[in-house]
TIVO-2410 file (N, C-alpha, C; in nm, 3 decimals):
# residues 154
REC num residu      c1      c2      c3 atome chaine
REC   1      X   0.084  -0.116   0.000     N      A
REC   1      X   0.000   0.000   0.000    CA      A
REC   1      X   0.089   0.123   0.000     C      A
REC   2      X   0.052   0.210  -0.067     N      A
REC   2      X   0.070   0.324  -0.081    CA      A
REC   2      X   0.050   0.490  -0.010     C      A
REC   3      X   0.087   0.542   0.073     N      A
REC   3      X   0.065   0.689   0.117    CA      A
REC   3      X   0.029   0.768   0.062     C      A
REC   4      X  -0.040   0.882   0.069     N      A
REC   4      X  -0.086   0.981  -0.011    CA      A
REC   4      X  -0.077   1.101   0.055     C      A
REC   5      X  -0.033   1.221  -0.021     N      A
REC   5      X  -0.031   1.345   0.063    CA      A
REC   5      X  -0.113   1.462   0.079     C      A
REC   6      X  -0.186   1.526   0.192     N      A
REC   6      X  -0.317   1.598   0.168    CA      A
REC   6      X  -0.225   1.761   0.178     C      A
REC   7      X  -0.276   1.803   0.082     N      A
REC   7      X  -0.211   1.951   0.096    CA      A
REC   7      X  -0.290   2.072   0.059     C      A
REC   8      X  -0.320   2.209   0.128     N      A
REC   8      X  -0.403   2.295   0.080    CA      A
REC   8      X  -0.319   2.383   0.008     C      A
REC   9      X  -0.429   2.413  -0.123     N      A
REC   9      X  -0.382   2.497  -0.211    CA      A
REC   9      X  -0.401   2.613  -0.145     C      A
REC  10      X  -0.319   2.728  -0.199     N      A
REC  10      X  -0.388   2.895  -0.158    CA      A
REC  10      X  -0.502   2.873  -0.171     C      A
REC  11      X  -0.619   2.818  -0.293     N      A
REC  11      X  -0.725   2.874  -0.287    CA      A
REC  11      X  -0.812   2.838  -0.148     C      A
REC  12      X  -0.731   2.683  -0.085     N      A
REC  12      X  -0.784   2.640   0.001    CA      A
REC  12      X  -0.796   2.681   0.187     C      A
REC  13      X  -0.708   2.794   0.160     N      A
REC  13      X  -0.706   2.885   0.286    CA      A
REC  13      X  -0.773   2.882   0.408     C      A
REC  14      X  -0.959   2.919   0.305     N      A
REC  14      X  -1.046   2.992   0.446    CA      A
REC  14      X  -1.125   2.814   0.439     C      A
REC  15      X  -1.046   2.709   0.376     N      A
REC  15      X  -1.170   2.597   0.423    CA      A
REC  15      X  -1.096   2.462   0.504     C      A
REC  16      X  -1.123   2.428   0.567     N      A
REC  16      X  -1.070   2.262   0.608    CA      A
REC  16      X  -1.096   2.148   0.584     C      A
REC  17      X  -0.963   2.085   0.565     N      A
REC  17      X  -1.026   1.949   0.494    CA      A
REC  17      X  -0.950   1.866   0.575     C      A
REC  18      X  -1.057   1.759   0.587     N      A
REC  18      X  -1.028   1.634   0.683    CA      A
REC  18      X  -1.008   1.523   0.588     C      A
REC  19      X  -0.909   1.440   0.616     N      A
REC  19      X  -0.886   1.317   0.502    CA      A
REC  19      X  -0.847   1.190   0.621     C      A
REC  20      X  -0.949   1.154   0.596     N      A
REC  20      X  -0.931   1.019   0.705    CA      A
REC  20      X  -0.948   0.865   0.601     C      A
REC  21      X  -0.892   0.775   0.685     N      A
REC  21      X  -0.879   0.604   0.602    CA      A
REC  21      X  -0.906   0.545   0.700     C      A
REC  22      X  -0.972   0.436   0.667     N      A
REC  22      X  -1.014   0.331   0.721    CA      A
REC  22      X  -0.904   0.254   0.749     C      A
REC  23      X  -0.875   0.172   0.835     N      A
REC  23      X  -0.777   0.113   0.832    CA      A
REC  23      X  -0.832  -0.028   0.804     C      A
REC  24      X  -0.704  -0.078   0.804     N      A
REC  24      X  -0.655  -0.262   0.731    CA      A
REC  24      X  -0.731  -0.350   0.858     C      A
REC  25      X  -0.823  -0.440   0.764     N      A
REC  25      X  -0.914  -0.510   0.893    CA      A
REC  25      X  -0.887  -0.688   0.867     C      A
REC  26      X  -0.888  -0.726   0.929     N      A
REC  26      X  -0.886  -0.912   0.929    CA      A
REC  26      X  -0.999  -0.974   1.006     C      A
REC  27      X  -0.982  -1.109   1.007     N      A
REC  27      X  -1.112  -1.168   1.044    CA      A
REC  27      X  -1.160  -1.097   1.133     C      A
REC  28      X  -1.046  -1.095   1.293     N      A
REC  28      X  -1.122  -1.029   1.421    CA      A
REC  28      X  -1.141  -0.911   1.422     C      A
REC  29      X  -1.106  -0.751   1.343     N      A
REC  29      X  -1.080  -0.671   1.379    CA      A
REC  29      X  -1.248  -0.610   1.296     C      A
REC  30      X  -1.247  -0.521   1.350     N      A
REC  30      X  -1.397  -0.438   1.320    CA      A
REC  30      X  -1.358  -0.333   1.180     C      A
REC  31      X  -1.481  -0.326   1.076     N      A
REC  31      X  -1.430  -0.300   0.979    CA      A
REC  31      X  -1.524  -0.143   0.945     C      A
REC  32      X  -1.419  -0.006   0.997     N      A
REC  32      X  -1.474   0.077   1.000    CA      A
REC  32      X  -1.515   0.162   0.820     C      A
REC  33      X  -1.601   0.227   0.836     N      A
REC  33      X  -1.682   0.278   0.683    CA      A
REC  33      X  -1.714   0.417   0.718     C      A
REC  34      X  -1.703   0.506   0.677     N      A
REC  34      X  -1.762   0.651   0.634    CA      A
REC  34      X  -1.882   0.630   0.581     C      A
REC  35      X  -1.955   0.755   0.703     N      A
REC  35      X  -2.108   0.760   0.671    CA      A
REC  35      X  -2.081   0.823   0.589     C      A
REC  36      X  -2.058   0.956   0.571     N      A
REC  36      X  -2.040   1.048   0.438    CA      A
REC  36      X  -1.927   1.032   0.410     C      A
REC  37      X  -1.882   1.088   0.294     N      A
REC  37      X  -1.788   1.099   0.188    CA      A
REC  37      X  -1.689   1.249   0.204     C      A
REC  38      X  -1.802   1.346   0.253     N      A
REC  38      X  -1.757   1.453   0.298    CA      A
REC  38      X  -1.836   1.563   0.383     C      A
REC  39      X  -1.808   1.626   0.446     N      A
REC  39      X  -1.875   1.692   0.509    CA      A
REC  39      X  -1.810   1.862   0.493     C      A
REC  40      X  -1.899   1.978   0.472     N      A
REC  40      X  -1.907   2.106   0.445    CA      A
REC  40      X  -1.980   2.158   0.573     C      A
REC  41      X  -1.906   2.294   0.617     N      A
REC  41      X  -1.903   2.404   0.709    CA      A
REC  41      X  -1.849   2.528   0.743     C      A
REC  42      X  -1.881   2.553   0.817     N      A
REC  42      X  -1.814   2.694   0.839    CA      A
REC  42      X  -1.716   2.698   0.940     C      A
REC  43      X  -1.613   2.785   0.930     N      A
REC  43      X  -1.503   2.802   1.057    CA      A
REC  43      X  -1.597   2.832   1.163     C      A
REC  44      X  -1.549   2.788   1.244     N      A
REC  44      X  -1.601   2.799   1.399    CA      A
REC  44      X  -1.710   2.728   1.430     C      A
REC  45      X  -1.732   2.620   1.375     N      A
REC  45      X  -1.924   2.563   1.395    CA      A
REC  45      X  -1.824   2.457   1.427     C      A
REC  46      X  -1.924   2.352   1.468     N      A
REC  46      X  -1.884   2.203   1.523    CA      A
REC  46      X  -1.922   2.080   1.396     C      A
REC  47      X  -1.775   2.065   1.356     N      A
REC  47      X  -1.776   1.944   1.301    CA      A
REC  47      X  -1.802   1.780   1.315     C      A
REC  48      X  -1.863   1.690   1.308     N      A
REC  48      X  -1.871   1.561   1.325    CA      A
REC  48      X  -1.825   1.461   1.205     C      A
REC  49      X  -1.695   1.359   1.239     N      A
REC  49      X  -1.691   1.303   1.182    CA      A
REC  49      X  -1.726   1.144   1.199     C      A
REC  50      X  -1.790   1.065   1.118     N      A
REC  50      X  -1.849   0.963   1.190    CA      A
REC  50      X  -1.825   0.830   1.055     C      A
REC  51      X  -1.814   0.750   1.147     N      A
REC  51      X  -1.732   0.545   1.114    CA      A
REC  51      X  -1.900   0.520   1.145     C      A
REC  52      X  -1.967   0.424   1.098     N      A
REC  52      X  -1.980   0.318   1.131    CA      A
REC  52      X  -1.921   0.142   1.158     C      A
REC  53      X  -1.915   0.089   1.213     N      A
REC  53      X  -1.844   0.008   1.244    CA      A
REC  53      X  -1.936  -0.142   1.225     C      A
REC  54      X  -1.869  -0.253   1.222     N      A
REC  54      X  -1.963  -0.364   1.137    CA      A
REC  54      X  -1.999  -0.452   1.227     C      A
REC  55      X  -1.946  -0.438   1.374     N      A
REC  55      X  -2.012  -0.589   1.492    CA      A
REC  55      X  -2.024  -0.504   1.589     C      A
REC  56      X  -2.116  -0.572   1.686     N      A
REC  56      X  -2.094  -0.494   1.799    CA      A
REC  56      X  -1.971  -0.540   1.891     C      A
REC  57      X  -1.972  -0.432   1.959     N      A
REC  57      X  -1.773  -0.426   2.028    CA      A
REC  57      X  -1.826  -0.508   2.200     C      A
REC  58      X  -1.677  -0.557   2.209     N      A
REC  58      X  -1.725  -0.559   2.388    CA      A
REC  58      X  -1.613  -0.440   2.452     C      A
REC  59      X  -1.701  -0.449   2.591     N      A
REC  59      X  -1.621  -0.395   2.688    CA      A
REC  59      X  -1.464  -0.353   2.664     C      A
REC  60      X  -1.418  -0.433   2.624     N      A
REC  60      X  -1.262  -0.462   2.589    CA      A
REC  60      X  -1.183  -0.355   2.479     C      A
REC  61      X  -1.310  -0.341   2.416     N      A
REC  61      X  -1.261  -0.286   2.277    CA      A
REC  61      X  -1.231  -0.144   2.251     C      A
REC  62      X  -1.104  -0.146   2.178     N      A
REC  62      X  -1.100   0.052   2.145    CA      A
REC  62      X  -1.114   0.068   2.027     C      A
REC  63      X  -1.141   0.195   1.995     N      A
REC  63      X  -1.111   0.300   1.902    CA      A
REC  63      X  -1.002   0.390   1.921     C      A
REC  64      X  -0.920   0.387   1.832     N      A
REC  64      X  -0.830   0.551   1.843    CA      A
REC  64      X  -0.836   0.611   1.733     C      A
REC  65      X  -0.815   0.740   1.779     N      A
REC  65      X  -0.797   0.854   1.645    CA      A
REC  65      X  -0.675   0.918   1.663     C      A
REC  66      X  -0.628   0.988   1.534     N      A
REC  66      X  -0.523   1.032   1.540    CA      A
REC  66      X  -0.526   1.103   1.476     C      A
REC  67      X  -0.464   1.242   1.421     N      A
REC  67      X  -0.458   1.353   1.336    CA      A
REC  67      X  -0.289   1.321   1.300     C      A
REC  68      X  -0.245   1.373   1.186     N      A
REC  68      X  -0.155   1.412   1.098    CA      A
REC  68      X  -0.076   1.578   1.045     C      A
REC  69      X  -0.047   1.648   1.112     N      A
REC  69      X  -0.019   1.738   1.049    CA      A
REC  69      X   0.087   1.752   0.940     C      A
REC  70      X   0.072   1.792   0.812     N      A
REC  70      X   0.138   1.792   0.707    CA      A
REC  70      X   0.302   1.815   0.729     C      A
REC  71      X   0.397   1.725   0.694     N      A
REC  71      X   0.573   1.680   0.715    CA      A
REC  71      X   0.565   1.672   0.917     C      A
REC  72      X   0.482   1.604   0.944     N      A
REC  72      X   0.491   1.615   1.058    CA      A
REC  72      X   0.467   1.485   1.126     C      A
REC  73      X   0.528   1.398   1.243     N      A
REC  73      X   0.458   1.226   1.283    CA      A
REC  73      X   0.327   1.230   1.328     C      A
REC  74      X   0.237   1.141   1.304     N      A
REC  74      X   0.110   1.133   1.356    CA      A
REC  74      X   0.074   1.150   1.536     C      A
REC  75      X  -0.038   1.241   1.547     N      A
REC  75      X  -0.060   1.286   1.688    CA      A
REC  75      X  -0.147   1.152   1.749     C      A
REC  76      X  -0.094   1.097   1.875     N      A
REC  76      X  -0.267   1.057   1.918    CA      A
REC  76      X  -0.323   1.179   1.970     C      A
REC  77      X  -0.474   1.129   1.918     N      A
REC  77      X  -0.586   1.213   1.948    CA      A
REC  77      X  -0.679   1.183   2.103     C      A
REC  78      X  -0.720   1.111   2.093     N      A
REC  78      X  -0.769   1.042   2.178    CA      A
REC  78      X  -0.829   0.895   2.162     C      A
REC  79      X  -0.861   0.802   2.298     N      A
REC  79      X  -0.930   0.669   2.230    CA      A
REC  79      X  -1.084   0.677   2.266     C      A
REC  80      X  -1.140   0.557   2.257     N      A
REC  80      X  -1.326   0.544   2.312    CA      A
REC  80      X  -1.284   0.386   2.355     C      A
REC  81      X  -1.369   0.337   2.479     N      A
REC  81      X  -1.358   0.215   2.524    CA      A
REC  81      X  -1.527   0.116   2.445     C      A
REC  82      X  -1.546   0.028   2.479     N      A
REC  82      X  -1.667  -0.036   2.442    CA      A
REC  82      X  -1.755  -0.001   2.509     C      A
REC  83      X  -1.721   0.042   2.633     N      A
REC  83      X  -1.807   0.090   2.761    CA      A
REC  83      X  -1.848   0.240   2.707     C      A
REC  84      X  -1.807   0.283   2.620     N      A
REC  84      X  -1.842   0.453   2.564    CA      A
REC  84      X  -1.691   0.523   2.676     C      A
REC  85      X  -1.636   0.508   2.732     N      A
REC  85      X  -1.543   0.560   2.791    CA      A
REC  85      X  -1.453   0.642   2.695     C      A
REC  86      X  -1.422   0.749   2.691     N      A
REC  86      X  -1.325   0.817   2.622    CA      A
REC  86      X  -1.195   0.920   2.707     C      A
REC  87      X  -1.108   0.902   2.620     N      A
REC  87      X  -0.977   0.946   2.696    CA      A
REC  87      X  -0.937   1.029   2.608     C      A
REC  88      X  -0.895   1.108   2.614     N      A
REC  88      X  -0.802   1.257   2.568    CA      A
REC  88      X  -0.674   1.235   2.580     C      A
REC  89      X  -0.593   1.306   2.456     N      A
REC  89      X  -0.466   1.284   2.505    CA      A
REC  89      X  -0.375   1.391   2.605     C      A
REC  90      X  -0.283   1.436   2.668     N      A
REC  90      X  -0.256   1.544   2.804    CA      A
REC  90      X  -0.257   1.658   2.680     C      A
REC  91      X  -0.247   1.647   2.538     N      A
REC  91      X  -0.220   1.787   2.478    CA      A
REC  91      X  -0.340   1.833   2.463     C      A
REC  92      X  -0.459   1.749   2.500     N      A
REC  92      X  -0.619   1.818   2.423    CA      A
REC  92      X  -0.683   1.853   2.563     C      A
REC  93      X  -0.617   1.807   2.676     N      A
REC  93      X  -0.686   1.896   2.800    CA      A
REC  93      X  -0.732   1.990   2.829     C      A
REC  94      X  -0.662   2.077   2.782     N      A
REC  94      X  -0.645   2.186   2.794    CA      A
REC  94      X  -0.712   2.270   2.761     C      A
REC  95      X  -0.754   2.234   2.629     N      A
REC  95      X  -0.831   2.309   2.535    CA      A
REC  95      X  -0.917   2.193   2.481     C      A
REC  96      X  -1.017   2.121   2.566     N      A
REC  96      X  -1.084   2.018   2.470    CA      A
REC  96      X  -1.239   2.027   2.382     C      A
REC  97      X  -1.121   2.080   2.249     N      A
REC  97      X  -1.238   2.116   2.137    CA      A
REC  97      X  -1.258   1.971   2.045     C      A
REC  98      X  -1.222   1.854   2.091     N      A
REC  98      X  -1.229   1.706   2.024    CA      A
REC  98      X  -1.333   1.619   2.130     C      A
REC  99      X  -1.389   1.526   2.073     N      A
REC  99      X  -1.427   1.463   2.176    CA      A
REC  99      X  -1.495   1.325   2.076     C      A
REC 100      X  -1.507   1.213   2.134     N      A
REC 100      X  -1.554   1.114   2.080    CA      A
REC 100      X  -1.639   1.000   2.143     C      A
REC 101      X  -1.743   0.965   2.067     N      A
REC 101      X  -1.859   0.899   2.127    CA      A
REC 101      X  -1.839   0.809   2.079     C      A
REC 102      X  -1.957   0.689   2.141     N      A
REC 102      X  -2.014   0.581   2.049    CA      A
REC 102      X  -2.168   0.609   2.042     C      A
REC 103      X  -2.247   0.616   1.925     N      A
REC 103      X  -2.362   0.621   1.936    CA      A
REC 103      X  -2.426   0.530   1.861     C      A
REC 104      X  -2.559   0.514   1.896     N      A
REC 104      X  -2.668   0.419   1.775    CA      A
REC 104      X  -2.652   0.363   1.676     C      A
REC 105      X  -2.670   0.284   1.634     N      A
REC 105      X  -2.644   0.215   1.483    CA      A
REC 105      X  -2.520   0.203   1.453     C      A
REC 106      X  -2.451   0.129   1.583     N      A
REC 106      X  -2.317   0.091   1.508    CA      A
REC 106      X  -2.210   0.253   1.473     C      A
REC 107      X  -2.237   0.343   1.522     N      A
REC 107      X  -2.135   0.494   1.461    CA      A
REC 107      X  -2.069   0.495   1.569     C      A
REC 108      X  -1.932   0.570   1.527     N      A
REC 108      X  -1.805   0.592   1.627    CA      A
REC 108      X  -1.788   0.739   1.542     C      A
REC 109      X  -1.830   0.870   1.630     N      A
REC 109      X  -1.812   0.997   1.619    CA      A
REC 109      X  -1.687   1.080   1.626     C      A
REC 110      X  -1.623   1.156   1.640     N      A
REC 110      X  -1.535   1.233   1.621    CA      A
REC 110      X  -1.556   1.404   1.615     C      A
REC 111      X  -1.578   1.483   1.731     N      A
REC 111      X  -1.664   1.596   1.719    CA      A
REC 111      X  -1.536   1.658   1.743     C      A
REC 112      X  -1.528   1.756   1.652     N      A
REC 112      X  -1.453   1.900   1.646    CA      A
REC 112      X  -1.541   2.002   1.663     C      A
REC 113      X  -1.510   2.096   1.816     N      A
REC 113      X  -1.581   2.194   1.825    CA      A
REC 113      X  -1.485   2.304   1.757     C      A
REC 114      X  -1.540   2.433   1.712     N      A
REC 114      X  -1.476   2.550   1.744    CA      A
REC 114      X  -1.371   2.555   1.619     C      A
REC 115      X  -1.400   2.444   1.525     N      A
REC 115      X  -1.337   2.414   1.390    CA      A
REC 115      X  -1.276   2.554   1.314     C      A
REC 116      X  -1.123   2.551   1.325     N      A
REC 116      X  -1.028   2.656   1.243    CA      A
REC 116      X  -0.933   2.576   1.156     C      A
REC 117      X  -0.917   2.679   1.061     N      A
REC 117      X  -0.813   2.645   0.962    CA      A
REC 117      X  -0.713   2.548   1.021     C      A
REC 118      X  -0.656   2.548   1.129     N      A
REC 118      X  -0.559   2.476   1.181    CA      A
REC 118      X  -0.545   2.330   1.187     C      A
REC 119      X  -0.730   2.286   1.183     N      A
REC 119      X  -0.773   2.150   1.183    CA      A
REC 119      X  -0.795   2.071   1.059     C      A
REC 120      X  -0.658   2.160   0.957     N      A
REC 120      X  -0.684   2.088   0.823    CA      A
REC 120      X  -0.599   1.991   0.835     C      A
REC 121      X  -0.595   1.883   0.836     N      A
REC 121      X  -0.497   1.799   0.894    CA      A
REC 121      X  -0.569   1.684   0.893     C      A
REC 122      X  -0.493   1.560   0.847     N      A
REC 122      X  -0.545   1.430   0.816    CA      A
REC 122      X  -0.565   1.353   0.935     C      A
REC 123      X  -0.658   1.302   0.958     N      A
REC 123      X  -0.737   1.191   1.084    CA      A
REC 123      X  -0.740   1.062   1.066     C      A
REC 124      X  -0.689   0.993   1.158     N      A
REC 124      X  -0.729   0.849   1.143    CA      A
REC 124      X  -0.788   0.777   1.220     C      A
REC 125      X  -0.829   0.692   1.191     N      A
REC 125      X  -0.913   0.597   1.314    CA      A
REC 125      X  -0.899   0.511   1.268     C      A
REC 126      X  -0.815   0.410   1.439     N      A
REC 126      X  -0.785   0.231   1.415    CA      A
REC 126      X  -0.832   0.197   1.488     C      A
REC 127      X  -0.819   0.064   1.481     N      A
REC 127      X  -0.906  -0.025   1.583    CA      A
REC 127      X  -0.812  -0.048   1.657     C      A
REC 128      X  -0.680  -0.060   1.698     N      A
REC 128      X  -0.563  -0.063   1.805    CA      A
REC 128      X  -0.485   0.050   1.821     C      A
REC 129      X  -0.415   0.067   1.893     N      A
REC 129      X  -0.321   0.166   1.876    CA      A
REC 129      X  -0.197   0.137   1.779     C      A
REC 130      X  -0.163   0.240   1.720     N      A
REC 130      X  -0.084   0.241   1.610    CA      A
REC 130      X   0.037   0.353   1.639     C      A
REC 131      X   0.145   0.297   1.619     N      A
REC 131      X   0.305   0.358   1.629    CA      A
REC 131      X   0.283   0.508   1.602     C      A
REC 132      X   0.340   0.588   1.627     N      A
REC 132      X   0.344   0.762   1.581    CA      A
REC 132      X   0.502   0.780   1.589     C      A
REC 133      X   0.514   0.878   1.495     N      A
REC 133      X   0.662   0.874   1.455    CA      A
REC 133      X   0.716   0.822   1.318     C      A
REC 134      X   0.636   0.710   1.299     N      A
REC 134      X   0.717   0.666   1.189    CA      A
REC 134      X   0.633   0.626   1.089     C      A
REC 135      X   0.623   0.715   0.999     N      A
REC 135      X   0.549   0.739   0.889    CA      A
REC 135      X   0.565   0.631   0.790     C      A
REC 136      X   0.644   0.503   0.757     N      A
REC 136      X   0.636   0.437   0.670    CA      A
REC 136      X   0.542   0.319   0.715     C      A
REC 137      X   0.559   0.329   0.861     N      A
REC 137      X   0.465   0.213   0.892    CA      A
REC 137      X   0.335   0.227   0.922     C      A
REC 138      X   0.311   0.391   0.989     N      A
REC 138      X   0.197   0.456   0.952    CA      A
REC 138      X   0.099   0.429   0.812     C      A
REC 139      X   0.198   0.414   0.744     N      A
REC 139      X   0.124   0.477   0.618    CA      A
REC 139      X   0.077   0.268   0.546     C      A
REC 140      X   0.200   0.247   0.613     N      A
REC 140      X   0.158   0.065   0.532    CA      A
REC 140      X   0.075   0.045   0.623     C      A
REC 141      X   0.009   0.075   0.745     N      A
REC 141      X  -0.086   0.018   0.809    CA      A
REC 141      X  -0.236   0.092   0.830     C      A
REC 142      X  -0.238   0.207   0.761     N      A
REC 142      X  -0.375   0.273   0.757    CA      A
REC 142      X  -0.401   0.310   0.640     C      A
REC 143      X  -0.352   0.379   0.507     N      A
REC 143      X  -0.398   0.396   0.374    CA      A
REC 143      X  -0.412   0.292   0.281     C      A
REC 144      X  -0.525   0.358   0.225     N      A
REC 144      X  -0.550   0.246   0.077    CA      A
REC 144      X  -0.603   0.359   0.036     C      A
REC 145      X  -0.549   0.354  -0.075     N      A
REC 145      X  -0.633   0.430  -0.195    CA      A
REC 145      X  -0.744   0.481  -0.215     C      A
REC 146      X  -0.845   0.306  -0.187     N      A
REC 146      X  -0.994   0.308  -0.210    CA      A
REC 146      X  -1.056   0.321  -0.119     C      A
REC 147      X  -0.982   0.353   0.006     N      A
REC 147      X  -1.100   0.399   0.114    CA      A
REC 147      X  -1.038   0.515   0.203     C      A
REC 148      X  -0.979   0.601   0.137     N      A
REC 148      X  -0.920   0.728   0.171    CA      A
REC 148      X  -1.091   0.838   0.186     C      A
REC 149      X  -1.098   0.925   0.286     N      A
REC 149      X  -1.195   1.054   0.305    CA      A
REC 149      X  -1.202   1.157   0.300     C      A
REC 150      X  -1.266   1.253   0.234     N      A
REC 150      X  -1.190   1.393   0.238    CA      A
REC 150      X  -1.301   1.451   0.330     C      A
REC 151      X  -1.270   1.539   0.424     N      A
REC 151      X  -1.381   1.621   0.447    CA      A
REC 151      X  -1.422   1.791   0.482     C      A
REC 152      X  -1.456   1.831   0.426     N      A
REC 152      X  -1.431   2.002   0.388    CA      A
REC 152      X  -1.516   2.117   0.482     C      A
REC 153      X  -1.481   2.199   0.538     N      A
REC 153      X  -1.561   2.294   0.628    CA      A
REC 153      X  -1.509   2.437   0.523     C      A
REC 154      X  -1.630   2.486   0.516     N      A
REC 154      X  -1.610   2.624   0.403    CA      A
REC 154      X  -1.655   2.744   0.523     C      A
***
């Protein structure tokens, strides 16, 4: 598999774009899907980005997310437990404009409040935790091509 690089043009200035992938799933692992394809907004409104997911989870089970900032190693973001439990990472304390649910029908959320240019930056969500730092293995263990996301706030 292949990496891909998300980059804003000038024209892309006043909008944000979220580019998230599904990651690489096997028998046991839960096989996350984009409700939408993309999502449009305005700076400063609250974004939601949302997985459905294909079994139900137990107790046991995580989600993590992670953001990307462009020539930069992947951030953790925060995780969600099966129990709906969610954890922050010590850098989003502070200021916690992220937050993540589990809700109804199988969805695993991703809410950006207070959404600025700054949050143009690629997202991921795995079903384990995944290495940060090292972008080749990053990239062989969460992109594919065909299930790459873009998502845009105007």
């Amino acid at each position: 598999m292949k990496g891909h690089d998300c980059e804003l043009s000038d024209a892309a200035k006043d909008e944000l774009n979220f580019l998230w992938t599904e990651p690489e799933t096997s028998v046991n692992c839960q096989q996350l899907t984009a409700v939408k394809d993309e999502e449009s907004s305005l700076e400063g409104s609250t974004v939601t980005l949302t997985y459905k997911y294909s079994k139900a989870i137990s107790a046991g089970e995580n989600f993590f997310w992670y953001q990307q900032h462009s020539e930069k190693p992947s951030e953790f973001l925060m995780h969600i437990s099966g129990l709906n439990i969610s954890r922050a990472a010590e850098s989003l304390k502070s200021a916690p404009r992220f937050s993540t649910k589990l809700s109804g029908e199988k969805h695993l959320e991703l809410k950006i409040s207070s959404a600025a240019v700054s949050d143009s930056v690629v997202y991921y969500c795995a079903v384990r935790p995944t290495v940060t730092g090292n972008n080749k293995t990053l990239y062989k263990n969460l992109w594919s091509k065909d299930n790459r996301k873009l998502h845009n706030i105007h």
